[in-house]
N, C-alpha and C positions, 0 to 999 in steps of 0.2 A: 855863268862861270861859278865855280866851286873854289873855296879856301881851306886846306886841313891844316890843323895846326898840329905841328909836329912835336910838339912838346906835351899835348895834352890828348892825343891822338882824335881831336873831334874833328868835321864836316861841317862849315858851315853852306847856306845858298845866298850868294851877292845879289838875287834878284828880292829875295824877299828878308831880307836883314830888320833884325828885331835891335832893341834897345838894352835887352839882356842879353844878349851875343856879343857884346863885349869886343868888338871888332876890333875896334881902333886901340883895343891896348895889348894887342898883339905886337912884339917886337916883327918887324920885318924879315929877321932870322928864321922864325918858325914858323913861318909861311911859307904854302906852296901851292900854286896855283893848278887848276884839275879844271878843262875846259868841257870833258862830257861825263853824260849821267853815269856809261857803263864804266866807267874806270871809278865814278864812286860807288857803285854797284858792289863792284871789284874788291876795294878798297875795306867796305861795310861787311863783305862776307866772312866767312868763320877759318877760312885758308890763309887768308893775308897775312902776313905778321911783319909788322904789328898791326890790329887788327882796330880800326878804326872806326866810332863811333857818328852817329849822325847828331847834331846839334838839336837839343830838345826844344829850341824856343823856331828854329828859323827853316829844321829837316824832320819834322817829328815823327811824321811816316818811316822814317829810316833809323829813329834811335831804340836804340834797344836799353829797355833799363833793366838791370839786375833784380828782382823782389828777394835772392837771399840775403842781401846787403840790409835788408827790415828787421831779420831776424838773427842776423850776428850782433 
């Protein structure tokens, strides 16, 4: 099972949850639960909007980091 937080548009993985994933201080509000991979497949690609990030500590495979964000 997958968690995106709807506020901050990330992706987390509940199987393998990290201690900087910050889970539990997520308001219940801006949770939403995503039971398979291809919806966050889905979710992760460049068509979605809003377009949803993978968690860098817990979906790494799946996060995309900006590198012009270095150089602004």
């Amino acid at each position: 099972m997958f968690i995106a937080d709807t506020k901050n548009h990330i992706i987390h993985d509940m199987s393998f949850v990290r201690f900087e994933c910050k889970i539990r201080e997520l308001k219940e509000e801006d949770k939403k639960k995503i039971f398979n991979i291809t919806t966050v497949k889905r979710m992760i690609g460049s068509d979605h909007v809003p377009q949803y990030n993978g968690c860098p500590y817990c979906m790494s495979e799946y996060h995309n980091f900006d590198f012009n964000k270095l150089f602004s």
